[in-house]
C-alpha positions in Angstrom: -22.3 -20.0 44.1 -19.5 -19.3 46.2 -18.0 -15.8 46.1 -14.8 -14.9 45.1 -12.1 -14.5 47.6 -10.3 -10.8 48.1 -7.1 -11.7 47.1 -8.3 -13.1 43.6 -10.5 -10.2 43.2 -7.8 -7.6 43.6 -5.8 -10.0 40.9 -8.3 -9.4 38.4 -8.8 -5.9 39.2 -5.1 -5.4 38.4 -4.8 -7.4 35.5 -7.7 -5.5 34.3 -6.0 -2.4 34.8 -2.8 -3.6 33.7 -4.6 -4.4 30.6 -6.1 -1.2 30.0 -2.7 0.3 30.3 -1.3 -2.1 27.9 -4.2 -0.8 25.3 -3.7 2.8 26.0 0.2 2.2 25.3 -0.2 0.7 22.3 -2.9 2.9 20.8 -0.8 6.1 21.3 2.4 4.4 19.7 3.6 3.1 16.2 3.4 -0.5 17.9 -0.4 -1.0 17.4 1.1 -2.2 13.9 2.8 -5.4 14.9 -0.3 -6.6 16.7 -2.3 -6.4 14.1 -2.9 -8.6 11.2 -1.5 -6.4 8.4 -0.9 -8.6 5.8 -4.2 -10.5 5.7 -5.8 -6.9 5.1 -3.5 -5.9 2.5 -3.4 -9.1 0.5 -6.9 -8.3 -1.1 -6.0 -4.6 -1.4 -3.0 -5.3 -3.2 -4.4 -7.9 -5.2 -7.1 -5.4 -6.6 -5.1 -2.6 -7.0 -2.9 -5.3 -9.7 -5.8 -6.2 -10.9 -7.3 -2.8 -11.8 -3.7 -1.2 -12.6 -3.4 -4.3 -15.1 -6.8 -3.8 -16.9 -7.3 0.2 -16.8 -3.6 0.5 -18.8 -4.5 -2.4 -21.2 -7.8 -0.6 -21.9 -5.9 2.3 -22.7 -3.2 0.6 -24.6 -6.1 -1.5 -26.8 -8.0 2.2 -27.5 -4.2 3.6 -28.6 -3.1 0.4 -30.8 -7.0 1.2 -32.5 -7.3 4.4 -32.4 -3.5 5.4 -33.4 -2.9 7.8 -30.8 -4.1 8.8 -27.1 -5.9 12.0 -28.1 -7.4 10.4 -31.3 -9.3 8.3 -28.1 -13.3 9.6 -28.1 -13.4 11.8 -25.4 -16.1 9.8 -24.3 -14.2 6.8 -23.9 -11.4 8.7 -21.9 -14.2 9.7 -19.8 -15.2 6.7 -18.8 -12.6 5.0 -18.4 -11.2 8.0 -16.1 -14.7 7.8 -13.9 -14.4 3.8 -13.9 -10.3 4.9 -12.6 -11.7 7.1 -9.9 -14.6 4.6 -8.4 -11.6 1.7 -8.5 -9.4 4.1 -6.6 -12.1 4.9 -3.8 -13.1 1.3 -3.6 -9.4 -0.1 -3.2 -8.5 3.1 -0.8 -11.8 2.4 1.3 -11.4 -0.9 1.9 -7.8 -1.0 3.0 -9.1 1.9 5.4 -11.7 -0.3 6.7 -9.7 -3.7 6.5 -7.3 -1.8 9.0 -9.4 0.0 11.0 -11.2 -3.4 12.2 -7.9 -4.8 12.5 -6.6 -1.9 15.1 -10.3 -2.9 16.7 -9.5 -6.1 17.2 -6.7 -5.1 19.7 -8.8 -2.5 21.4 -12.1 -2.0 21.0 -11.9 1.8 22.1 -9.6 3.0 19.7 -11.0 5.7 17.6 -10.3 6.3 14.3 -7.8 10.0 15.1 -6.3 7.7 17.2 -5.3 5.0 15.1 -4.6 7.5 12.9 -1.9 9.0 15.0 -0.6 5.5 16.0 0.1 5.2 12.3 1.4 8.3 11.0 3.7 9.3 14.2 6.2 11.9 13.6 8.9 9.7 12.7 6.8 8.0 10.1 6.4 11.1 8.6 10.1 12.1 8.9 10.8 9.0 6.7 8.5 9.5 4.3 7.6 12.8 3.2 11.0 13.4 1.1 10.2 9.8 -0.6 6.8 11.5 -1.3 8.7 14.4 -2.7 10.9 12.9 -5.0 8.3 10.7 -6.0 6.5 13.7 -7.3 9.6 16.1 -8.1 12.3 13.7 -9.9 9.6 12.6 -12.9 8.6 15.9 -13.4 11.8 16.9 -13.9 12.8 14.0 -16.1 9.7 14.8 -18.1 9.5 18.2 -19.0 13.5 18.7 -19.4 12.9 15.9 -22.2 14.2 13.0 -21.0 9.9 11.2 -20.1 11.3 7.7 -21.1 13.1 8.0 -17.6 10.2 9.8 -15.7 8.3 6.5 -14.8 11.4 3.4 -14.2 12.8 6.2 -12.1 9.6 6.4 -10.0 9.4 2.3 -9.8 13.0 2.7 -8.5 11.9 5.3 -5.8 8.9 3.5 -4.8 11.1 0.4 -4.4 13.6 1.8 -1.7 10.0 2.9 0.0 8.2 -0.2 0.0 12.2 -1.7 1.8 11.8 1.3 4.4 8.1 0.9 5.3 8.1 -3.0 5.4 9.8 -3.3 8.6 7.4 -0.3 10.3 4.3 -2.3 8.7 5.6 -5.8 10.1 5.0 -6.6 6.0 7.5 -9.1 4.6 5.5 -9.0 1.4 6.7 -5.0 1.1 10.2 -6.7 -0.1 8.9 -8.8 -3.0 7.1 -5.7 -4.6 10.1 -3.9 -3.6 12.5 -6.3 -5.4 10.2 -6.5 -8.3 9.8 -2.9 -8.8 13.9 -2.3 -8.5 14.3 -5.0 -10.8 12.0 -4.0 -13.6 13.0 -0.4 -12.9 16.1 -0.8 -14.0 15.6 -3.6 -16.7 13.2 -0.2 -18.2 15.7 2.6 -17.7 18.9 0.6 -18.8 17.4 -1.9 -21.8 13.8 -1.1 -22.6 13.6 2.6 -22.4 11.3 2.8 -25.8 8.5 0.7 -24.3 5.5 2.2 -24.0 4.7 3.8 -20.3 1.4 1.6 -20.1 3.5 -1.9 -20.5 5.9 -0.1 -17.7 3.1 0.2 -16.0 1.3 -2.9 -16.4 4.7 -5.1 -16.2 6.1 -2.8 -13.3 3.5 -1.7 -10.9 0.4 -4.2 -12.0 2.7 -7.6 -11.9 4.1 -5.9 -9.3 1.3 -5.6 -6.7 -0.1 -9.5 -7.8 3.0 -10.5 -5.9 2.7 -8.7 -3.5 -0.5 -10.4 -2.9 0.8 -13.9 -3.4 3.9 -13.7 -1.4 1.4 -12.1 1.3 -0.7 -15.6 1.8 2.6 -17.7 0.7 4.6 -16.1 3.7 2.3 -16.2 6.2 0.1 -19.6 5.2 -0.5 -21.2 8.2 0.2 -18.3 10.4 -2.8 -16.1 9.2 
């Protein structure tokens, strides 16, 4: 087998270096986001999350139509439906973890998970959204304890709308838009003309129907491509 002359050599040696450099820039920068396959990852997350959003609040909403009220509800029942709430929330939460971890992987193989971590959440991430976190939080309560509730949660769809249109173009996630769109729209529909519905329709309707699109506009967008 004949060997290798020098001058190729050398050209692998630098394209291996050049390609370590590439990783290392990547993995220490926001960027790591557009290489990976984001929305392939999310489309089962999001579709669960619907799913169980859909099916915990019309559990509820059964128990309340039978039962009269929430607290007439056997504490048994709230119980486990709450426990059943927390496993779906670890389950949904560790397999998007996971589904992106592998992802960031893919690209480079050394990547750890503090730094993938840090390629995510970079300072300006954080800049962006820690005062949507904030109102998220601070504008329902409000709403809700100075009387006004049946404005606490179309508020919050609204808020969580103009957050899912600024993180879409940091997660390379066209998908972000239609739960975005969907969210503003039934938002306001709820605050201006259906105030009186019950929170777990707004819920359901809002943020269930909500993430399902998300899902389907996830494979519909990219079909073909991913």
């Amino acid at each position: 087998m004949k060997e290798k002359r020098p001058d190729q050599q050398n050209e692998i040696s630098k394209l291996e270096e050049d390609l370590k450099l590439i990783k290392k820039a990547v993995s220490r920068s926001g960027s790591i986001l557009q290489y990976m396959e984001v929305s392939k990852t999310l489309r089962p997350v999001a579709f669960l999350t619907g799913i169980f959003m859909i099916l915990f609040c019309a559990l509820f909403y059964y128990f309340i139509l039978q039962q009269g009220s929430y607290e007439a509800i056997p504490s048994q029942v709230k119980l486990v439906l709450y426990l059943a709430i927390a496993l779906a929330f670890i389950m949904v939460g560790v397999l998007k973890i996971r589904g992106l971890f592998a992802r960031a992987r893919e690209i480079d193989e050394q990547i750890t998970f503090i730094q993938f971590f840090d390629a995510v959440y970079t300072d300006r991430f954080l800049t962006m959204l820690i005062p949507f976190l904030i109102s998220l939080i601070a504008l329902p309560l409000y709403f809700s304890f100075s009387g006004l509730g049946e404005m606490a949660l179309p508020l919050l769809m609204i808020i969580f709308a103009l957050l899912c249109f600024s993180l879409s173009p940091i997660f390379y996630l066209r998908e972000m838009i239609c739960l975005g769109t969907w969210l503003l729209l039934t938002g306001f529909v709820f605050l201006i003309w259906l105030p009186e519905l019950h929170l777990l329709l707004h819920l359901i309707f809002g943020f269930g129907v909500g993430f399902l699109i998300m899902a389907a506009s996830g494979y519909l967008l990219n079909k073909g491509t991913a």
